[in-house]
VEXGU-984081 format. One record per residue (C-alpha): residue in one letter; x negated, y, z negated. Coordinates in Angstrom, 3 decimals, decimal comma. Each point is the difference from the previous one (the first is absolute). Layout:
<nodes>
NODE/a/X/Y/Z
...
</nodes>
This chain:
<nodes>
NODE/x/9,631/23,150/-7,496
NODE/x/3,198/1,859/1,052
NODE/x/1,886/-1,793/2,935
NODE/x/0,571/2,749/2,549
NODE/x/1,357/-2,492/3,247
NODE/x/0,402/-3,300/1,247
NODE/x/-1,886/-1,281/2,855
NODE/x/0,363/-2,724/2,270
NODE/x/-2,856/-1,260/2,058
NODE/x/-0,462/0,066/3,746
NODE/x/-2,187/-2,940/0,436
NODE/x/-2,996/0,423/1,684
NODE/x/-0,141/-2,981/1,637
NODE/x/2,908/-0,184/0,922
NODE/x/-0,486/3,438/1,518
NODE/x/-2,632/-0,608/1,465
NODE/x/-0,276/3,480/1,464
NODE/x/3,134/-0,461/2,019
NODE/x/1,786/3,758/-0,920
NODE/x/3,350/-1,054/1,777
NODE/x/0,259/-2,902/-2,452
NODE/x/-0,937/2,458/-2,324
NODE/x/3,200/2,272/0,744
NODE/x/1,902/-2,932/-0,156
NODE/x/-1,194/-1,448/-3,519
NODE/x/0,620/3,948/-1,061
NODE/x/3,452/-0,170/1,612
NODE/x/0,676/-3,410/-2,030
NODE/x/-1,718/1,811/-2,957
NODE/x/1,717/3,257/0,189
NODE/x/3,582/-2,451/-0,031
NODE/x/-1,189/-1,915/-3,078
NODE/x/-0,210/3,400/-1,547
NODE/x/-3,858/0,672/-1,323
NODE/x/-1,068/2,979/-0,831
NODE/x/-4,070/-0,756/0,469
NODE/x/-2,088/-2,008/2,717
NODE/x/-3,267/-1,540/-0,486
NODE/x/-2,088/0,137/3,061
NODE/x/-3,208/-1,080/0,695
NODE/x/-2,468/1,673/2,663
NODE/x/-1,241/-3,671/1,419
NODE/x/3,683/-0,947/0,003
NODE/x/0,461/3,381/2,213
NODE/x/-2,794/-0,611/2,228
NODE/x/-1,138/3,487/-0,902
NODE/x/-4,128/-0,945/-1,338
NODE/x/-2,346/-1,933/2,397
NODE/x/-3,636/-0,772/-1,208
NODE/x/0,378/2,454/-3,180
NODE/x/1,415/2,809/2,028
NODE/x/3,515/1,493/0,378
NODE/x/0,959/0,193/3,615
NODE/x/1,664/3,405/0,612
NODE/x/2,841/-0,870/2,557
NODE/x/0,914/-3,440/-1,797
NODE/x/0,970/2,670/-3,145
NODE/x/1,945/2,695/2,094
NODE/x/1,721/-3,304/1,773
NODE/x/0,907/-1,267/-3,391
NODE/x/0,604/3,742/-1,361
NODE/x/2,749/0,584/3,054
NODE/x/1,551/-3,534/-0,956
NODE/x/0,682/0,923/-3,568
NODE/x/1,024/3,473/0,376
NODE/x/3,331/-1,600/0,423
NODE/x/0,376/-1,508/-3,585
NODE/x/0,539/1,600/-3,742
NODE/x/-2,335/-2,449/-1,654
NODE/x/-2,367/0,900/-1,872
NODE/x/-3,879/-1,879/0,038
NODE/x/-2,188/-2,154/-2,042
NODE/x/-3,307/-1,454/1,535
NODE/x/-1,629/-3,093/-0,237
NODE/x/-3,856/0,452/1,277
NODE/x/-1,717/-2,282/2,112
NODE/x/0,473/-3,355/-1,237
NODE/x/-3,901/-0,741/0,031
NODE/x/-1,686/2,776/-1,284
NODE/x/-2,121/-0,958/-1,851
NODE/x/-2,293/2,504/-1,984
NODE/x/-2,365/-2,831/-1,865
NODE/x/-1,201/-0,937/3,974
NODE/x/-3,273/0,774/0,551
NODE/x/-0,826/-1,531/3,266
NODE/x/3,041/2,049/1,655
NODE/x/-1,994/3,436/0,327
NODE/x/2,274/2,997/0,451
NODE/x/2,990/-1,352/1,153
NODE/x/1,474/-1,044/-3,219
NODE/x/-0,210/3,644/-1,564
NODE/x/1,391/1,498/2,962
NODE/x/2,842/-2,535/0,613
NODE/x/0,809/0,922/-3,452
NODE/x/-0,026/3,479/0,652
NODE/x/2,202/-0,096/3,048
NODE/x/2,521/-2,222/-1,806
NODE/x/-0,279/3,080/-2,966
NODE/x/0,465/2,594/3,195
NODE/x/3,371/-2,361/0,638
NODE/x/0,984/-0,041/-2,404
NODE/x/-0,175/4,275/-0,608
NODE/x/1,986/0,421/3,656
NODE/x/2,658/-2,495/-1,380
NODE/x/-0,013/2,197/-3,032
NODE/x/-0,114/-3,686/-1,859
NODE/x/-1,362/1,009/-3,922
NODE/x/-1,332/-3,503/0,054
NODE/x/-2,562/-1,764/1,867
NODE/x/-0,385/-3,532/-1,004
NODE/x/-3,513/-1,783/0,138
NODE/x/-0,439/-4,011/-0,600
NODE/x/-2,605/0,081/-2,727
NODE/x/-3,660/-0,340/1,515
NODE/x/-0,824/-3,861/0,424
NODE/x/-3,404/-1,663/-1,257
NODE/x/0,956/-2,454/3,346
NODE/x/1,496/1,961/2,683
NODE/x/3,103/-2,340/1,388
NODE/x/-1,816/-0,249/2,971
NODE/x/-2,959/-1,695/-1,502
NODE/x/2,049/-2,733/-2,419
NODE/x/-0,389/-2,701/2,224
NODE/x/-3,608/0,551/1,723
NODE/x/-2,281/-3,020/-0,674
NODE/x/-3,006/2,261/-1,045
NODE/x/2,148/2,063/-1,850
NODE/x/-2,798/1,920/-2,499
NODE/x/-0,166/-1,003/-3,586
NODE/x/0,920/2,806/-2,131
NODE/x/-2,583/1,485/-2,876
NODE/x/0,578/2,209/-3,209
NODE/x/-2,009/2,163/1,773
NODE/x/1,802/0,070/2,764
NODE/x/3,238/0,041/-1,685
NODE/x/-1,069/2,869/-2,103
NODE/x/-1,071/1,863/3,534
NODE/x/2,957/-0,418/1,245
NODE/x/2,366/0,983/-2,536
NODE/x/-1,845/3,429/-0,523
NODE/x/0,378/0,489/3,898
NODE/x/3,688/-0,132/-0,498
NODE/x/0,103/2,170/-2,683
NODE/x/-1,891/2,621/1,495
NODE/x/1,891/-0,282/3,518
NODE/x/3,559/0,139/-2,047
NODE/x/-1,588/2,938/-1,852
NODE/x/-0,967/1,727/3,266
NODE/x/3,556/-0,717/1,630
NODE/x/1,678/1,164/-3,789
NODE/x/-1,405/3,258/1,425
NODE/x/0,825/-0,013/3,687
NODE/x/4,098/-1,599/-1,100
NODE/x/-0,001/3,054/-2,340
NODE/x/-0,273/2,697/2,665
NODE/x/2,696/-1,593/2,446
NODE/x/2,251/-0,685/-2,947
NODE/x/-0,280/-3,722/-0,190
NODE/x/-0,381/-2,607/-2,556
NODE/x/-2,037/-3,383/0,350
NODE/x/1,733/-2,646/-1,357
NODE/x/-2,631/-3,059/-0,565
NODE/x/2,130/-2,970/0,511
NODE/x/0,346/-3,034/-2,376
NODE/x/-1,052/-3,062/1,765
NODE/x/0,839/-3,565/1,100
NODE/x/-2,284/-2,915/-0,946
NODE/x/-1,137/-3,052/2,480
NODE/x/0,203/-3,916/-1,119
NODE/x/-3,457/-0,170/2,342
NODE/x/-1,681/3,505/-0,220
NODE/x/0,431/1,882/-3,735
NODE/x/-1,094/1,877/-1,695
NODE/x/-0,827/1,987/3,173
NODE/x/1,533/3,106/-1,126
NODE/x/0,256/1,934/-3,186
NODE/x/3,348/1,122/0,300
NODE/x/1,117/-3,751/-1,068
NODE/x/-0,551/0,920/-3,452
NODE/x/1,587/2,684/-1,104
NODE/x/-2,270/1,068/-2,404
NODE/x/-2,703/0,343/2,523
NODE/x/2,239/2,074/2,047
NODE/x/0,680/2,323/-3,227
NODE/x/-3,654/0,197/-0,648
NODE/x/-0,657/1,123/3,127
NODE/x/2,439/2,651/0,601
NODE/x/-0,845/1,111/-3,590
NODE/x/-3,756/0,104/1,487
NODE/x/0,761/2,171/2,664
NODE/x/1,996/2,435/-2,279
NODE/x/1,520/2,461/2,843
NODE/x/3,948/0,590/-0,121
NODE/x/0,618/-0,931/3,873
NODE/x/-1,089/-3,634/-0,773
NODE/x/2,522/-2,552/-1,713
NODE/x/1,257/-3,094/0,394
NODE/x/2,788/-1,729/2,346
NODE/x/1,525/-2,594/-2,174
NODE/x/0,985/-2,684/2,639
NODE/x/2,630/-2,132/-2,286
NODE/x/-0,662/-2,904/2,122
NODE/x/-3,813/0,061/0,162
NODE/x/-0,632/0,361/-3,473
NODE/x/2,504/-2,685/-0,914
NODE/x/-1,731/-2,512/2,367
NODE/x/-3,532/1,331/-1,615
NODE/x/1,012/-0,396/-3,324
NODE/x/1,430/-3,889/0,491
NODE/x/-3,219/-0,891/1,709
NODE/x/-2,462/1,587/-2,497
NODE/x/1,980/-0,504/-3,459
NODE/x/0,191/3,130/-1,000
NODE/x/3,261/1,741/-1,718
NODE/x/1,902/1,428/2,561
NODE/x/1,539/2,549/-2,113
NODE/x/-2,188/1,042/-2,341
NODE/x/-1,904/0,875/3,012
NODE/x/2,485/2,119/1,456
NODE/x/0,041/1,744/-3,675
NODE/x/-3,532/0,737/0,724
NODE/x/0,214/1,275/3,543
NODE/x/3,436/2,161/-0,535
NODE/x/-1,363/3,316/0,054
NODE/x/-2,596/-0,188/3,063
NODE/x/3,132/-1,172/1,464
NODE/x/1,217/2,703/3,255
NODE/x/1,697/-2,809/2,653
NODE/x/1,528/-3,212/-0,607
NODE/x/0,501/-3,064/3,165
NODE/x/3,269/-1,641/-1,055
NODE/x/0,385/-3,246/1,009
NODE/x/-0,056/-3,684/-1,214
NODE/x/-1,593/-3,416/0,055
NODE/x/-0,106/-3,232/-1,671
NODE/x/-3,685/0,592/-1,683
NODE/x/-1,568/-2,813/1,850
NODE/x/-2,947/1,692/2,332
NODE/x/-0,915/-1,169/3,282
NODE/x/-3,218/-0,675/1,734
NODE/x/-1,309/2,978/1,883
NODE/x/-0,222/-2,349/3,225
NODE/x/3,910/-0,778/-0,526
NODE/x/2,247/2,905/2,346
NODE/x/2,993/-2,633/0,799
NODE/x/2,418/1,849/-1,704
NODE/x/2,887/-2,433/0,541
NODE/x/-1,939/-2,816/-1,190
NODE/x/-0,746/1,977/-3,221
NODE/x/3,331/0,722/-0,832
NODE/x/1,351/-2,911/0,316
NODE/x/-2,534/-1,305/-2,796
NODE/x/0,616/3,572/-2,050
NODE/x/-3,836/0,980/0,956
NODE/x/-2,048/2,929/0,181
NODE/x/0,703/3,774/0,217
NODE/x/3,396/-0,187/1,154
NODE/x/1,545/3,192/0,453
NODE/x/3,299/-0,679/-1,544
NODE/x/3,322/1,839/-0,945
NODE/x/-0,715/0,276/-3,319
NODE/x/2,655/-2,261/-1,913
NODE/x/-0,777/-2,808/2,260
NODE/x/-3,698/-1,175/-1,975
NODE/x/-1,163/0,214/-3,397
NODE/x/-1,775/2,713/-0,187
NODE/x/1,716/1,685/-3,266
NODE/x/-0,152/3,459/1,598
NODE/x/2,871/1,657/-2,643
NODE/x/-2,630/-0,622/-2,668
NODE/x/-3,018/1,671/2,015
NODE/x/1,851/2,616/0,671
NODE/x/1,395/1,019/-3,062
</nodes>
């Protein structure tokens, strides 16, 4: 892939849908010196129950009429394509985060790969027990819905970058974005040239530590689905999906940390070049 900018993100939770802490990360931001902003629509407070709510975009619109920056967009963090028992609202919430994404101008939208177990569901006691049936049901869904949005991102000018994925010491394999090969097959599967992959650095270090697999060789394999890369760093020991205590974590060098890259071992010159 050819580097075009350098993005910094404006955390969504710590956003929160607050736009005058917004201006003032973008002030901070803007000092620092970045060129790019990754934004995300829940972050913004701009989609309720699937839809994108009009005024919440023209208020965010005025606020960033004031800045240079150009856009990247991170889609709803739970969409989640493989989930069956949602009805509608997971197509359309992915649709309005693809509309976002179009006003921002953003060529990206970034989706977290389709999950067998939905977050949500990870700790519920009657949690259903998964078949190859099932499994085989639900991976066709995605690929279908990701062929369907392929066709919708290619009219507004947008690419869908399926993102690499995090494992859980208590829940995986609950998505097949922890193996990178699944995520290749898939994206080979769907075959359209406005779906590739986000390469999140610090996922797919954490994934590959947990499962065994060859981080780079992987990489190798994934390279040229590759249109967005999350730059960040860990330690490569995953956390529970129960365990949010960031400050604990760190302390212990734990979980999807977010870091300055430098400051883990996540050997980030090597998956890049």
């Amino acid at each position: 892939m050819k580097v075009t900018g350098i993005a910094i993100n404006a955390n969504a939770a710590r956003l929160n849908g607050d736009l005058n802490y917004l201006r003032s990360s973008l002030d901070y931001f803007s000092e620092l010196g970045f060129s790019h902003i990754e934004i995300a629509p829940h972050g913004a407070g701009v989609i309720y129950n699937g839809n994108l709510i009009k005024h919440r975009m023209n208020a965010l619109l005025n606020h960033l009429a004031d800045y240079d920056f150009r856009y990247t967009v991170h889609g709803v963090n739970p969409l989640n394509l493989m989930n069956q028992k949602a009805g509608n609202v997971e197509k359309q919430a992915f649709l309005s985060s693809l509309e976002f994404a179009a006003i921002l101008g953003s060529p990206i939208m970034v989706y977290h790969a389709g999950r067998y177990v939905p977050e949500e569901n990870l700790l519920l006691p009657e949690r259903t027990k998964l078949t190859p049936s099932d499994l085989k049901d639900m991976w066709n869904l995605e690929r279908s819905l990701l062929q369907e949005m392929g066709e919708i991102a290619d009219q507004l000018g947008v690419t869908i970058g399926v993102e690499t994925a995090r494992p859980y010491l208590d829940a995986s394999p609950y998505c097949y974005a922890e193996f990178i090969s699944e995520l290749v097959k898939m994206v080979e599967e769907v075959n359209h040239p406005r779906v590739g992959i986000t390469l999140d650095t610090g996922h797919t270090y954490l994934a590959a530590n947990h499962h065994g697999y060859n981080l780079l060789e992987g990489i190798k394999l994934m390279a040229s689905y590759v249109r967005h890369i999350h730059l960040h760093d860990n330690f490569g020991k995953p956390s529970a999906s129960y365990e949010w205590k960031t400050t604990e974590m760190a302390a212990m060098g734990r979980g999807d940390m977010h870091m300055p890259v430098g400051w883990g071992t996540v050997p980030a010159s090597d998956i890049l070049a």
